[in-house]
VMD Tcl script that draws the C-alpha trace (Angstrom):
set ca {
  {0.00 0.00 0.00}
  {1.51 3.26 -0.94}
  {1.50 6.04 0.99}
  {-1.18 7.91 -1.33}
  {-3.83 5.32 -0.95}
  {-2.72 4.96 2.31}
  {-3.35 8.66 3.27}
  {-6.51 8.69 0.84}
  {-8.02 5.54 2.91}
  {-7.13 7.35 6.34}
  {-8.77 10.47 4.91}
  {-11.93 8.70 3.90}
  {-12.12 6.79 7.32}
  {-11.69 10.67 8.76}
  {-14.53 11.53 7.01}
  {-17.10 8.84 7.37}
  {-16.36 9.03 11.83}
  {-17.06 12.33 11.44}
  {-20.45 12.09 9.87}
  {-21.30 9.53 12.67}
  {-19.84 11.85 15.41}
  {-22.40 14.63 14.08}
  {-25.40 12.37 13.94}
  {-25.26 10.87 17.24}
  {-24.17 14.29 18.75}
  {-27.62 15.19 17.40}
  {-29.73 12.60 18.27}
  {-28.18 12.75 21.79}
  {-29.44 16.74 22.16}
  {-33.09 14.71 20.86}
  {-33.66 12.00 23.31}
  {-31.83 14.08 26.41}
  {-34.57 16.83 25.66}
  {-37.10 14.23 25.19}
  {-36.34 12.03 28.18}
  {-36.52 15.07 30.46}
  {-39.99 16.69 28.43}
  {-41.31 12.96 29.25}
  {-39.74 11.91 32.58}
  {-38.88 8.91 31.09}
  {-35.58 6.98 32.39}
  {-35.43 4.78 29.16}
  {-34.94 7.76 26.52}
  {-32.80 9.50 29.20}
  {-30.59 6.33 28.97}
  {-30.85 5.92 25.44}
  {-29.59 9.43 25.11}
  {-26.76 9.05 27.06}
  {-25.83 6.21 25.06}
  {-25.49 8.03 21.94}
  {-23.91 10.76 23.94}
  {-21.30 7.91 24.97}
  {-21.45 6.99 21.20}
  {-20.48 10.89 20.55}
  {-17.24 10.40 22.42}
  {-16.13 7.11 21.13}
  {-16.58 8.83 17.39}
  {-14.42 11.75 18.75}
  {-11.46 9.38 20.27}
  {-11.49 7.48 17.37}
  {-11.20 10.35 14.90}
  {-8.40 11.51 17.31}
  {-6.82 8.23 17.62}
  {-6.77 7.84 13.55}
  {-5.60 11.22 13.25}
  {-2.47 10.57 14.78}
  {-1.31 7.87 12.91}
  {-1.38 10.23 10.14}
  {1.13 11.64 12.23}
  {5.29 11.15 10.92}
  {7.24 9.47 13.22}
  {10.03 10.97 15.24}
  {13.38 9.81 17.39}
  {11.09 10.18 20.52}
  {8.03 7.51 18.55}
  {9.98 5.64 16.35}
  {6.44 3.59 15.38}
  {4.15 6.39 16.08}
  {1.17 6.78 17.86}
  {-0.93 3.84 17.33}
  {-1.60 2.97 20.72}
  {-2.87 6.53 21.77}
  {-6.25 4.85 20.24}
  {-5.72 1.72 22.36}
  {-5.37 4.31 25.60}
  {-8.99 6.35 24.49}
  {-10.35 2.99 24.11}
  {-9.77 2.23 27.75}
  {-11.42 5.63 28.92}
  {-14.39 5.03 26.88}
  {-14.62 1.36 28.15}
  {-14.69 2.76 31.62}
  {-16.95 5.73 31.24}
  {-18.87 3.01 29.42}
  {-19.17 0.61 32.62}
  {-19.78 2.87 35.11}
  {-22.75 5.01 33.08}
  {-24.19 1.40 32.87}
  {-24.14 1.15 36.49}
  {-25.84 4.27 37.10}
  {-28.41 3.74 35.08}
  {-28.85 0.64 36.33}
  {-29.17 1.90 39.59}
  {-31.51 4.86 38.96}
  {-33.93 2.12 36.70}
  {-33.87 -0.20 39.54}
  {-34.93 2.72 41.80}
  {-37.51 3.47 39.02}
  {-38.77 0.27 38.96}
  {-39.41 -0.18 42.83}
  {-40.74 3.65 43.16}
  {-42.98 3.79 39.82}
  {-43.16 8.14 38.51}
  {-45.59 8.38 35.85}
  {-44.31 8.79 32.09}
  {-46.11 11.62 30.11}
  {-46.97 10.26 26.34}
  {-46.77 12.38 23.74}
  {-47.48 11.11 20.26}
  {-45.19 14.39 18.74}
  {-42.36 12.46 21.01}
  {-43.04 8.85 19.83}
  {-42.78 10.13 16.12}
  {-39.46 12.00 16.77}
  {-38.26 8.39 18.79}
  {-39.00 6.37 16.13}
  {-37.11 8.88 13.35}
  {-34.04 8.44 15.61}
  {-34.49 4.98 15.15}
  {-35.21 4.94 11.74}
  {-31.51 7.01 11.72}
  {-29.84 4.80 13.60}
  {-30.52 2.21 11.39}
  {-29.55 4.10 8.28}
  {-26.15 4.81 10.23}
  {-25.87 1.79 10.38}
  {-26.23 0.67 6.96}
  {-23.81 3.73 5.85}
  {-20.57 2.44 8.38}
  {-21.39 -0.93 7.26}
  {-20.87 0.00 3.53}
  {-17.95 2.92 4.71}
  {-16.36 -0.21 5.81}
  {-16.66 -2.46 2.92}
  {-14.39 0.62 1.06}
  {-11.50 0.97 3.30}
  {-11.48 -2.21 5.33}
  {-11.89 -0.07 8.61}
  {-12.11 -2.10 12.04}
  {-13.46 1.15 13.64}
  {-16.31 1.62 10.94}
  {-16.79 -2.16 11.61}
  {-17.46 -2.10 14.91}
  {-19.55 1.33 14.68}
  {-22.21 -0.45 12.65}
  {-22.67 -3.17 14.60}
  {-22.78 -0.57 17.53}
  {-25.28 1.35 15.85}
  {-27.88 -1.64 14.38}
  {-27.91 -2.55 18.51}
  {-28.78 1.11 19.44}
  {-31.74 0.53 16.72}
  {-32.84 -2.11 18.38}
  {-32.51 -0.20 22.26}
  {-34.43 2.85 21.09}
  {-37.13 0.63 19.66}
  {-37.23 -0.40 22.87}
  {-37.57 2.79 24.46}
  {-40.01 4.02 21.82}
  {-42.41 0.93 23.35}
  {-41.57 1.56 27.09}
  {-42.75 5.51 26.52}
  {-46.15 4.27 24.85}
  {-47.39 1.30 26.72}
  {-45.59 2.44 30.10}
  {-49.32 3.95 31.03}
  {-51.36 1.09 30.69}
  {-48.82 -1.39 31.91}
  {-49.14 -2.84 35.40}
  {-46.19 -2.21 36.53}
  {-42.66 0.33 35.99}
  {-42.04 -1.12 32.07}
  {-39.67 2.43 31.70}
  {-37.48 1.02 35.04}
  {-37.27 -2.57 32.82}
  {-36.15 -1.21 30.14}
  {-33.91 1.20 31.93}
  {-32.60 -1.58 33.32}
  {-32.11 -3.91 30.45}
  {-30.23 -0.62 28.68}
  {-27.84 -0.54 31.46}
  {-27.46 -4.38 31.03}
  {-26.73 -3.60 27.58}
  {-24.55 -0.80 28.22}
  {-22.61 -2.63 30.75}
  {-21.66 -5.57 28.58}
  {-20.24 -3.94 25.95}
  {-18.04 -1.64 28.66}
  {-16.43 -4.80 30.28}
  {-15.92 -6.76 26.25}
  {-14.28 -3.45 25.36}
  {-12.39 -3.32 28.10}
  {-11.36 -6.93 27.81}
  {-10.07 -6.53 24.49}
  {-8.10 -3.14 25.46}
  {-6.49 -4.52 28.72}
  {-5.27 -7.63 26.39}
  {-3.71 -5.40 23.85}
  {-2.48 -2.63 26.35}
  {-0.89 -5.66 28.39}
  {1.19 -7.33 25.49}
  {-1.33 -10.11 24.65}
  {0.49 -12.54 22.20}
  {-1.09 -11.90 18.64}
  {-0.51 -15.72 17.65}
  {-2.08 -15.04 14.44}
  {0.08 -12.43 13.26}
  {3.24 -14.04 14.50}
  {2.53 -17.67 12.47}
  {2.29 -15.97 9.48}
  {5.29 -14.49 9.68}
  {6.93 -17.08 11.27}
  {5.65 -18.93 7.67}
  {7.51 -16.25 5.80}
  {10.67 -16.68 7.63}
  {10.41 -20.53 7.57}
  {9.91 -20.04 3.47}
  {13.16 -18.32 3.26}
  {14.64 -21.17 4.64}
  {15.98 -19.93 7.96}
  {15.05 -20.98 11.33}
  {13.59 -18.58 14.23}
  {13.38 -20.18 17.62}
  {10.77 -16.99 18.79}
  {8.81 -14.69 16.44}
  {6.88 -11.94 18.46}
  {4.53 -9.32 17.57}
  {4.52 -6.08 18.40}
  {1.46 -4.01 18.49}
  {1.04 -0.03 17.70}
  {-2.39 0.35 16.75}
  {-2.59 -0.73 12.94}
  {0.94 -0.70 12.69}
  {2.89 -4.05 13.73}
  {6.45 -4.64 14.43}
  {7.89 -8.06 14.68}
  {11.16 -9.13 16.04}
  {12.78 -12.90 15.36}
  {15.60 -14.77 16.87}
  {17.16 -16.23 14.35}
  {20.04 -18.85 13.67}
  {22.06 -17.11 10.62}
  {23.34 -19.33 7.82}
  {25.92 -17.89 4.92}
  {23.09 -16.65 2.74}
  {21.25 -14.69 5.80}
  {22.26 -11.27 4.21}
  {19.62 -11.73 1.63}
  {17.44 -14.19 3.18}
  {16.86 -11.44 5.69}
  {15.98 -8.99 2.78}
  {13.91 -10.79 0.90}
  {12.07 -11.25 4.71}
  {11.80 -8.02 5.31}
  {10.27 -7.17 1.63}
  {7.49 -10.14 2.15}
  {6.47 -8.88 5.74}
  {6.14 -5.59 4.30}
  {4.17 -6.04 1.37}
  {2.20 -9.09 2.68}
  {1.86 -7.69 6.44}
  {2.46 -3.79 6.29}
  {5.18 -4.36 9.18}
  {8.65 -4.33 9.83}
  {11.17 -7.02 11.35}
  {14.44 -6.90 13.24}
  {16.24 -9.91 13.82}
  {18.44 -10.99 16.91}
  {21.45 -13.18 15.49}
  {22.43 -16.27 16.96}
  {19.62 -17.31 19.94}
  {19.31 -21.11 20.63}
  {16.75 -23.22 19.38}
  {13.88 -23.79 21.68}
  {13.65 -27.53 22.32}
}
mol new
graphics top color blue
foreach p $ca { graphics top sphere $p radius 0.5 }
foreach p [lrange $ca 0 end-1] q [lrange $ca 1 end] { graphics top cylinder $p $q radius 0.2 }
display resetview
């Protein structure tokens, strides 16, 4: 990948994270005003989900944005894990809004407030929706045009926030003839909701941040080393953010010189990484 398609792909993912920031920064000024207008605690949730949505678009349009960035003496390989560090805020900030809002549905649920209906609301509700599931559709296909992770996991993020403001749109409208606190259930099941994907987030983070073994990554270029025909007793992969750096022990031969070129070419163009090899490690038995 050249650096012009490169650029023109991290310009393009620029763009499309910015579209999403400005749509769920809008709906989130929506539902807040909404949730309050209606007392409900399920659009009041909902909108601080897509306000949480807001800031995950922001960090990763931040975090993409400086791995446009050249590398210096001081970040030889950049800033690709200043992403992986947002991340880990977000996860957080993630977790503990689920907790809240668990907390205050809960409360909701065992002290009941009424919920004022307002067909003029339900309309606007089920618009959002209606957006969120066009976001959706538009990060799925942003994705299937640069190959972006992000936009990857921001469709599948917003198809699930379809399905949670559906939800809310029925908690406002039957919460008056239900029986019993239907906004604190679905309150609660948001928060659920909410909560999960804080604690996979931060799962994945942690594992990354901590110098979790990509065993993938380091087979296949363990393969390319092994098709050279040279030996490496320990291939390991290091991580920054889209970029990957390897480094190999190796057991040189006479024809390592090139060997090790023609190594470095394949991981390049097969891998968009770079290896450095450490000359004359043992064999692991």
């Amino acid at each position: 990948m050249n650096n012009y398609t490169k650029n023109k792909k991290t310009n393009l993912q620029l763009c499309f994270i910015a579209i999403g920031c400005a749509v769920n920064f809008a709906l989130f000024f929506i539902k807040l005003y909404i949730g309050l207008s209606t007392n409900s605690i399920a659009v009041y949730a909902d909108s601080l989900n897509n306000g949480l949505d807001t800031v995950s678009c922001t960090a990763a349009f931040a975090g993409i944005a400086l791995l446009t960035k050249k590398t210096s003496p001081r970040y030889p390989y950049g800033f690709g894990r200043a992403q992986d560090l947002t991340d880990f805020f977000i996860s957080v900030s993630v977790i503990v809004t689920g907790f809240y809002f668990g907390y205050i549905s809960l409360e909701r649920l065992m002290y009941p407030v009424p919920v004022w209906f307002s067909v003029r609301y339900a309309v606007i509700i089920g618009v959002t929706a209606a957006v969120k599931a066009l976001l959706g559709v538009f990060f799925r296909i942003a994705h299937k045009r640069v190959k972006s992770g992000t936009l990857k996991a921001m469709s599948f993020d917003s198809f699930l926030d379809f399905f949670i403001t559906v939800s809310t749109l029925i908690s406002m409208t039957l919460s008056d003839k239900a029986g019993f606190s239907l906004d604190g259930v679905i309150g609660i099941v948001i928060a659920v909701i909410m909560t999960v994907q804080g604690f996979r987030l931060l799962k994945d983070v942690c594992g990354v941040l901590l110098g979790r073994r990509d065993e993938g990554r380091c087979e296949a270029a363990r393969k390319i080393i092994d098709g050279e025909g040279l030996t490496a007793s320990r291939v390991e992969c290091h991580l920054y953010g889209e970029k990957s750096v390897f480094t190999a022990d190796i057991l040189p031969d006479a024809d390592f010189a090139e060997k090790s070129v023609n190594i470095k070419k394949k991981i390049k163009k097969e891998m968009q990484a770079e290896i450095y090899f450490r000359l004359g490690s043992e064999i692991d038995e």
